[in-house]
C-alpha positions as CSV (number, residue, x, y, z in Angstrom):
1,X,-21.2,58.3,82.9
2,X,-23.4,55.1,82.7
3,X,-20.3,52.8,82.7
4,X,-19.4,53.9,85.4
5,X,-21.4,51.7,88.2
6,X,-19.5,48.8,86.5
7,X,-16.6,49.5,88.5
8,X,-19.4,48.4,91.2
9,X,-20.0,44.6,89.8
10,X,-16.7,43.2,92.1
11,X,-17.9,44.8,95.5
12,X,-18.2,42.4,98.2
13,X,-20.7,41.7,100.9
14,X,-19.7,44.8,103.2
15,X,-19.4,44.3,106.7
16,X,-22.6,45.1,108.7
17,X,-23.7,48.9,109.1
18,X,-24.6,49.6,113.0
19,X,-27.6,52.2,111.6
20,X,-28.9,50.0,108.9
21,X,-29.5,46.0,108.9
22,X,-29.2,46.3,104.7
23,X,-29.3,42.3,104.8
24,X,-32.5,42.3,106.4
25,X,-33.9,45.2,104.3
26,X,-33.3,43.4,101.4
27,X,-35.1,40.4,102.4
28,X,-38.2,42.5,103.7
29,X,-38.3,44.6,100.9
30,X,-38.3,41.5,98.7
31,X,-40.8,39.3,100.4
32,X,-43.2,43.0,100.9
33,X,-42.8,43.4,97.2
34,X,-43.2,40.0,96.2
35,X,-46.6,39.3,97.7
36,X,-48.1,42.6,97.2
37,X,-51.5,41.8,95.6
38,X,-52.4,45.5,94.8
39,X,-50.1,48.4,94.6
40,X,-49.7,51.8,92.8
41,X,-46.8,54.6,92.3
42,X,-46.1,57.9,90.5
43,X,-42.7,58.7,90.0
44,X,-40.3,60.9,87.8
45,X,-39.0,58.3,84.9
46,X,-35.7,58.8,83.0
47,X,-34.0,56.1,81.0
48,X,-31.0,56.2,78.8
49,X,-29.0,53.6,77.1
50,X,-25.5,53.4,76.3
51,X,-24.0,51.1,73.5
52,X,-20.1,50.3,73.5
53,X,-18.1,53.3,74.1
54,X,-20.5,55.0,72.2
55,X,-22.2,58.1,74.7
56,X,-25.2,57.6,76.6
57,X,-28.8,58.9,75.5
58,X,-31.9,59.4,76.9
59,X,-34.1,57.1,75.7
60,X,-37.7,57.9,77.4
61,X,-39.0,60.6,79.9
62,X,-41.9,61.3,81.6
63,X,-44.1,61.2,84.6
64,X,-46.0,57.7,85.6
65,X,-48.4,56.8,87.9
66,X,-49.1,53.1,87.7
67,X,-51.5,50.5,89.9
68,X,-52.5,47.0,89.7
69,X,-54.8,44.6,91.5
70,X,-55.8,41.1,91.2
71,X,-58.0,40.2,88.4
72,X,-56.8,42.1,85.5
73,X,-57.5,45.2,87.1
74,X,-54.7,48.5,86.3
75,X,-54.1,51.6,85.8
76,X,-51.5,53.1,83.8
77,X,-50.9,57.0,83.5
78,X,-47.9,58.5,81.7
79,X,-46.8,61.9,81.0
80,X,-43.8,61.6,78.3
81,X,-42.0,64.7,77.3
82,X,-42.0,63.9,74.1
83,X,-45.0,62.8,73.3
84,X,-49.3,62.6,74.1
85,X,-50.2,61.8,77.2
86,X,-52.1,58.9,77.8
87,X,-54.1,57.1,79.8
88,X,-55.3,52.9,80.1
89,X,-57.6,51.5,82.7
90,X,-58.9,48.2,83.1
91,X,-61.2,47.1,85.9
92,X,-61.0,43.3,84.8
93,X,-64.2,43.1,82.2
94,X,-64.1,46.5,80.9
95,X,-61.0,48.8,79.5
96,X,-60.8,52.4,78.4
97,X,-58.1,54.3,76.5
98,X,-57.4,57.9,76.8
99,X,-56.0,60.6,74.6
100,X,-55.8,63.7,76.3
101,X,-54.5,65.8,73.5
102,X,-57.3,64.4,71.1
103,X,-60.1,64.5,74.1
104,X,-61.1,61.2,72.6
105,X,-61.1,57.7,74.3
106,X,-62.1,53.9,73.2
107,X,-63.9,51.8,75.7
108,X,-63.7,47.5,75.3
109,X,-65.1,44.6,76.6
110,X,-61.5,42.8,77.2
111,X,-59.9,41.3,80.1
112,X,-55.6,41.5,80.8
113,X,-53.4,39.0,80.0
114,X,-51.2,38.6,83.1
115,X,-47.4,37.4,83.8
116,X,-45.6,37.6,80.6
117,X,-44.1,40.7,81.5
118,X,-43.1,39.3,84.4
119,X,-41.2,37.0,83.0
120,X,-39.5,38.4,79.9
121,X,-39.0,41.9,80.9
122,X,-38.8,44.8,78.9
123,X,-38.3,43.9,75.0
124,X,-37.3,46.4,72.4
125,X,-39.7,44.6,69.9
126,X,-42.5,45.4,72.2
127,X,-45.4,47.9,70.9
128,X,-45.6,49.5,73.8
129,X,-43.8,52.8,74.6
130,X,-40.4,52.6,76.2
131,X,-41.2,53.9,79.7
132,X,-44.4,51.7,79.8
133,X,-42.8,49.3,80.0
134,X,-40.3,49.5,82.0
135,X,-42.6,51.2,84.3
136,X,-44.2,47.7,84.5
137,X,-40.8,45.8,85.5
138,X,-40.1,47.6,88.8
139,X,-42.4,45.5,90.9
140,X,-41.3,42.2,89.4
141,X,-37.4,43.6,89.8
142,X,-38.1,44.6,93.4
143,X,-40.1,41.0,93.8
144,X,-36.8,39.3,92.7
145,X,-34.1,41.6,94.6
146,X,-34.0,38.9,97.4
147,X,-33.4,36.0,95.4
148,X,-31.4,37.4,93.0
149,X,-29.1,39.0,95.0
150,X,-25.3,38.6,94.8
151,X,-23.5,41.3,97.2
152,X,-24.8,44.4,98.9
153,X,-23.8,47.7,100.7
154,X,-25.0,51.3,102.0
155,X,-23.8,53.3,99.7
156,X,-23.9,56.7,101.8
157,X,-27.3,59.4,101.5
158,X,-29.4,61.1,99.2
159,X,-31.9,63.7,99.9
160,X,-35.5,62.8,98.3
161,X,-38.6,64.2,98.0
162,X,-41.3,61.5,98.9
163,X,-44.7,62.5,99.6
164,X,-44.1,66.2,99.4
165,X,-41.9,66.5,101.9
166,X,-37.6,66.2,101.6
167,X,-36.1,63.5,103.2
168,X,-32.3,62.2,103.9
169,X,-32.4,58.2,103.3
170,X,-30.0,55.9,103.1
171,X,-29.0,54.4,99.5
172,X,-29.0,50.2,99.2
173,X,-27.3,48.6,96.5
174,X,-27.8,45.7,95.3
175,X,-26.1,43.5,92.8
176,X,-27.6,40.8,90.9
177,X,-25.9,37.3,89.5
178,X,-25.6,36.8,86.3
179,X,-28.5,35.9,84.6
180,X,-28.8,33.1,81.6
181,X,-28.1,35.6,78.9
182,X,-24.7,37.0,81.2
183,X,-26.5,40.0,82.1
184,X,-26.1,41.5,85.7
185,X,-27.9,44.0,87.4
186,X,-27.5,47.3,90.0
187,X,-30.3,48.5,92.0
188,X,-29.8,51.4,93.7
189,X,-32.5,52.5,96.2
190,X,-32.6,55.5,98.6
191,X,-35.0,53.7,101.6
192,X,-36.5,54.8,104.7
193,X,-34.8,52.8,107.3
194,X,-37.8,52.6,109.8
195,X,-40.7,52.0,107.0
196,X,-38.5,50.8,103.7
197,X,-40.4,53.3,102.1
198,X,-38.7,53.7,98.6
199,X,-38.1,57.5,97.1
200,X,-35.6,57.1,94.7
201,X,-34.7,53.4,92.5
202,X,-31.8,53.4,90.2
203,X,-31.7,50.3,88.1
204,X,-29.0,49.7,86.0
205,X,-28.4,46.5,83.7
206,X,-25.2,45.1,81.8
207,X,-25.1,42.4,78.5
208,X,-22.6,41.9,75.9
209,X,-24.0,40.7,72.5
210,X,-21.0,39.9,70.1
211,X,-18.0,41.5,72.3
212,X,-19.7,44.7,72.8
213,X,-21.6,45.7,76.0
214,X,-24.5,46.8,75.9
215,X,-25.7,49.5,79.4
216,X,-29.3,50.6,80.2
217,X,-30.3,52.8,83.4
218,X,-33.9,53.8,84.7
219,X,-34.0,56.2,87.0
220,X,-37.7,56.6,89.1
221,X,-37.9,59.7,91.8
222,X,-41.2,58.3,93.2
223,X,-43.7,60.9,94.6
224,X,-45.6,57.5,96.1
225,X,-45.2,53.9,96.4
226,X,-48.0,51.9,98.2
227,X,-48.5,48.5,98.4
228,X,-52.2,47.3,100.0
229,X,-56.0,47.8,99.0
230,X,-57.0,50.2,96.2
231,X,-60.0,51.8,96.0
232,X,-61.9,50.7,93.1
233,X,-62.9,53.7,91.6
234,X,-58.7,54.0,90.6
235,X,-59.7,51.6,87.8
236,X,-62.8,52.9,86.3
237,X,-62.9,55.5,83.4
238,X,-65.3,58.1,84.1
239,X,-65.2,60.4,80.6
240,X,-66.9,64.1,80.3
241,X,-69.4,65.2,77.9
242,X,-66.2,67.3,76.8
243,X,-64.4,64.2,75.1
244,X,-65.5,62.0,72.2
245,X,-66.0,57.7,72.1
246,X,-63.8,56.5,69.0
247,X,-63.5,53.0,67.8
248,X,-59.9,53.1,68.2
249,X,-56.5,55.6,69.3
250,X,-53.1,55.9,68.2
251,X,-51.5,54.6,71.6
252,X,-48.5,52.5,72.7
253,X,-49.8,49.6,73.6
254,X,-52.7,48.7,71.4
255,X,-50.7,45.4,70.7
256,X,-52.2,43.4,67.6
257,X,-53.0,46.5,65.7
258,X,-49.0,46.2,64.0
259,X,-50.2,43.2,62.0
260,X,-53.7,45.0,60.2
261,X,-52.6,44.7,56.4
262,X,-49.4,42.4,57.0
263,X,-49.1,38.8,56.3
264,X,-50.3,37.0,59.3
265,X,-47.6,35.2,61.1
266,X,-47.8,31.3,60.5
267,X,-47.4,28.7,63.5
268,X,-48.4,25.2,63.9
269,X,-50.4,24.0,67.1
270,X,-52.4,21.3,68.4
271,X,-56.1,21.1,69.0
272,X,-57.2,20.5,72.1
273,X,-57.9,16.7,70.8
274,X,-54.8,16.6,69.0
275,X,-55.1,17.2,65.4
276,X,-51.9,19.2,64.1
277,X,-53.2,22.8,62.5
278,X,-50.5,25.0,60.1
279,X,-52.0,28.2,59.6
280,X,-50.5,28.6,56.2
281,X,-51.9,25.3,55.1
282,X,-55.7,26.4,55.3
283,X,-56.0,28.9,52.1
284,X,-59.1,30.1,53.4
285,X,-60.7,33.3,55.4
286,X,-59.5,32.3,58.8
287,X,-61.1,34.1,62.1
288,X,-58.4,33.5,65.3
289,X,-59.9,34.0,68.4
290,X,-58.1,34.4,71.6
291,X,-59.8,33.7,74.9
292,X,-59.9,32.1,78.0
293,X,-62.8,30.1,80.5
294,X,-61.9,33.2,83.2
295,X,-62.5,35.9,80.5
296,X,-66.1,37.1,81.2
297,X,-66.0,39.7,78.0
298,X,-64.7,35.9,76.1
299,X,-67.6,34.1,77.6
300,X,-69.8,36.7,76.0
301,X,-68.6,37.1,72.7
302,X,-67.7,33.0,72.2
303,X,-71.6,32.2,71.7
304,X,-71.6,34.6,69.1
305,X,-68.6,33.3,67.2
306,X,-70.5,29.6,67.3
307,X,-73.4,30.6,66.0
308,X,-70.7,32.2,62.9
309,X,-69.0,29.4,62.7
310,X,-72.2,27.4,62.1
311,X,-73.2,29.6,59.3
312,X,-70.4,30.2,57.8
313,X,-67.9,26.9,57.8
314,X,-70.0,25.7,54.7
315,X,-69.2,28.7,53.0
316,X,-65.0,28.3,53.7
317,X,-64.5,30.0,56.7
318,X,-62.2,28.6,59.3
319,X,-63.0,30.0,63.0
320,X,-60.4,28.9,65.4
321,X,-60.2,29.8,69.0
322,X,-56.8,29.8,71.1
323,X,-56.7,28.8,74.3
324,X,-53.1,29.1,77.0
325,X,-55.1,27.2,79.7
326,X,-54.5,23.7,81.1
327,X,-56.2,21.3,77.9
328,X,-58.8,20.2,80.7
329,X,-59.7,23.3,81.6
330,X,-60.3,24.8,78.3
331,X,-62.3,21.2,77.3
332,X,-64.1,21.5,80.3
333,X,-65.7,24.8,79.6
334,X,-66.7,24.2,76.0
335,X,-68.3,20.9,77.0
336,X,-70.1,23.2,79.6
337,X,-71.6,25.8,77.1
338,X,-71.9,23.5,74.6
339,X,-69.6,25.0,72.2
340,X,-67.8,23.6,69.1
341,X,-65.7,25.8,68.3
342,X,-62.1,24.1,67.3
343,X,-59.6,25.7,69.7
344,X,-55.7,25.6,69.4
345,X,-53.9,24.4,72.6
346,X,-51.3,27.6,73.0
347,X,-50.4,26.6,76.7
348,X,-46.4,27.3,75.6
349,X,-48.1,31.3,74.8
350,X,-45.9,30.9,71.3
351,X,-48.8,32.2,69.5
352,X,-50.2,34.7,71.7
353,X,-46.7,36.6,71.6
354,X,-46.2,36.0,68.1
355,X,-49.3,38.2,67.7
356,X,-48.6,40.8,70.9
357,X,-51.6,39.4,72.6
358,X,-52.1,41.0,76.3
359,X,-55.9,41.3,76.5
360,X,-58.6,39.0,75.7
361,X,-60.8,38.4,73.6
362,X,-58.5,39.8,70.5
363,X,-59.9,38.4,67.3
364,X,-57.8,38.6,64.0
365,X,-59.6,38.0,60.9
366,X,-56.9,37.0,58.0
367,X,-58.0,36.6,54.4
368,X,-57.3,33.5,52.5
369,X,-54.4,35.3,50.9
370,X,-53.0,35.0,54.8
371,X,-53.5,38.9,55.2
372,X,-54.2,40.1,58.4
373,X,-57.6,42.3,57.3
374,X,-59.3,42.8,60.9
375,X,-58.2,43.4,64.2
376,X,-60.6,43.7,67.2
377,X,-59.6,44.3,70.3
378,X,-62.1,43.4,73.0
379,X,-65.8,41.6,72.4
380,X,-67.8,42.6,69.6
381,X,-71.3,42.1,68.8
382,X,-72.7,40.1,66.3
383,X,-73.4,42.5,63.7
384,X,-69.9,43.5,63.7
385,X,-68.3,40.5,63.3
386,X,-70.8,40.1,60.5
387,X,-70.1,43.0,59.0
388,X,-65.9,42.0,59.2
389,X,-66.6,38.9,57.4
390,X,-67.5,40.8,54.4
391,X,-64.0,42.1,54.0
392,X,-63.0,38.3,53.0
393,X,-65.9,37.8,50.8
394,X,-68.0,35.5,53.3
């Protein structure tokens, strides 16, 4: 029963095991986790949720094999029992998504947007499928085991199998403090004592929202866990002449895509010379555009949206870029290409999680009724664009 580690939350900082410095695991597991630049893992994933007294369900299942480097590079593979497999890979510039099932895949110009995740956590209003993302919060929740720890012990052994071969390790749990919303954590992880290799991680979490308590458990039996250099070739898509190019896939995780046909969330920001913008105010075709200086797909596609927005602003089409970078940076770079483009100061990100934005460019074309009519995901050409802009009568 899930409830049951609960009884856990008042254990105290056991006295020290002879066979197992735990104290000192934790803290090198942390700080090895915590400035890993690149790692990958596959692993068994089970999560189930428990609400009140209510009984516990399973929530998501599946296999997952998941690695990240530096410069928006990943790899995400899962296997759900209940649904397509499917795969997304990004090498920084370029990004591919792949449907098994259908033997079809997209292919974008787009770069990742990196360290929200890291900092919300999983959300049930995200797009993406349930064990994506909590896939995505083990690194940051081993990062943070360390610092957030409140009281530890060695909690006896568990046989694993880690690499193929059955092992008898040592089980570490760690309990968190309570976080700002009066949530607590339990990790549970069966470690190699010599290498603090990881083959099993239990993480269960704790809230109450209006009196009643709310439980959620992952459970990951990890077949690898590496932290160091990838090779490169994990991040690039090759496809077979077996499998077809489509413009676009019904996958978890194509964020943006929720808002084609839907009234486009209004927000107020800044330009980045201070002139207040309300989206809802314009009454006119209205082309977002969110990108950054270190995008290289952005850099590409942003001549293209000036030489639009020269044609077209006559003719009552707003073009607007949006920009989470330091105001400098982003004024430094236009000034640079010579671009004119007015660009919304969204350094606070309210905008780009309003619309689910986690790659760049992602351009959203709204009509002047405020309908969302477009959504392009990744740098388009010209002609394209062009062709969109029809939709809205431009």
């Amino acid at each position: 029963m899930i409830l049951r580690w609960l009884l856990l939350l008042a254990i105290p900082l056991l006295a020290q095991s002879p066979s197992f410095d735990y104290r000192k695991a934790i803290v090198d597991l942390g700080a090895r986790f915590e400035n890993a630049k690149e790692y990958s893992f596959e692993a068994d994933l089970q999560l189930v949720g428990q609400r009140g007294t209510q009984p516990g369900r399973e929530l998501a299942r599946g296999k997952v094999k998941l690695a990240v480097a530096p410069d928006g590079k990943y790899l995400l593979h899962l296997t759900p029992v209940d649904k397509d497999e499917y795969m997304l890979i990004s090498n920084g510039q370029k990004s591919w998504a792949y449907v098994p099932k259908l033997k079809q895949y997209t292919e974008q110009e787009e770069a990742a947007v990196t360290g929200e995740d890291d900092e919300d956590g999983p959300s049930g209003s995200d797009e993406r499928d349930l064990a994506e993302s909590f896939a995505r919060q083990v690194m940051p929740t081993l990062a943070r085991l360390a610092k957030t720890a409140y009281a530890a012990d060695v909690n006896g052994v568990v046989e694993v199998k880690y690499e193929g071969k059955k092992q008898r390790w040592p089980v570490l749990r760690v309990q968190s403090r309570r976080d700002d919303r009066e949530g607590q954590n339990l990790t549970q992880l069966a470690v190699n004592p010599e290498t603090l290799d990881i083959g099993r991680m239990i993480w269960s979490n704790v809230s109450t929202s209006n009196g009643e308590k709310f439980v959620i458990q992952m459970t990951l039996n990890f077949e690898t866990f590496r932290t160091g250099s990838l090779p490169e070739s994990t991040f690039t898509f090759t496809p077979t002449n077996k499998i077809k190019l489509v413009e676009s896939l019904p996958i978890p995780g194509q964020t943006g895509s929720f808002l084609l046909n839907q009234p486009a969330p209004d927000f107020e920001l800044k330009t980045l010379d201070g002139d207040k913008v309300r989206l809802s105010e314009l009454r006119k075709p209205v082309l977002l555009s969110f990108w950054a200086s270190w995008c290289g797909p952005c850099r590409r596609e942003l001549p293209r949206l000036e030489k639009l927005n020269a044609e077209y602003k006559s003719k009552g089409l707003v073009i607007l870029g949006v920009n989470d970078e330091e105001k400098s940076t982003a004024r430094k770079f236009l000034a640079k290409e010579g671009l004119s483009i007015p660009t919304l100061d969204d350094a606070a990100r309210k905008v780009h999680r309003l619309y689910r934005v986690r790659s760049i460019p992602s351009v959203f074309l709204i009509d002047a009724s405020g309908k969302v009519v477009k959504f392009f995901k990744g740098a388009r050409e010209e002609a394209e664009l062009r062709a969109a802009l029809k939709s809205v009568g431009l």
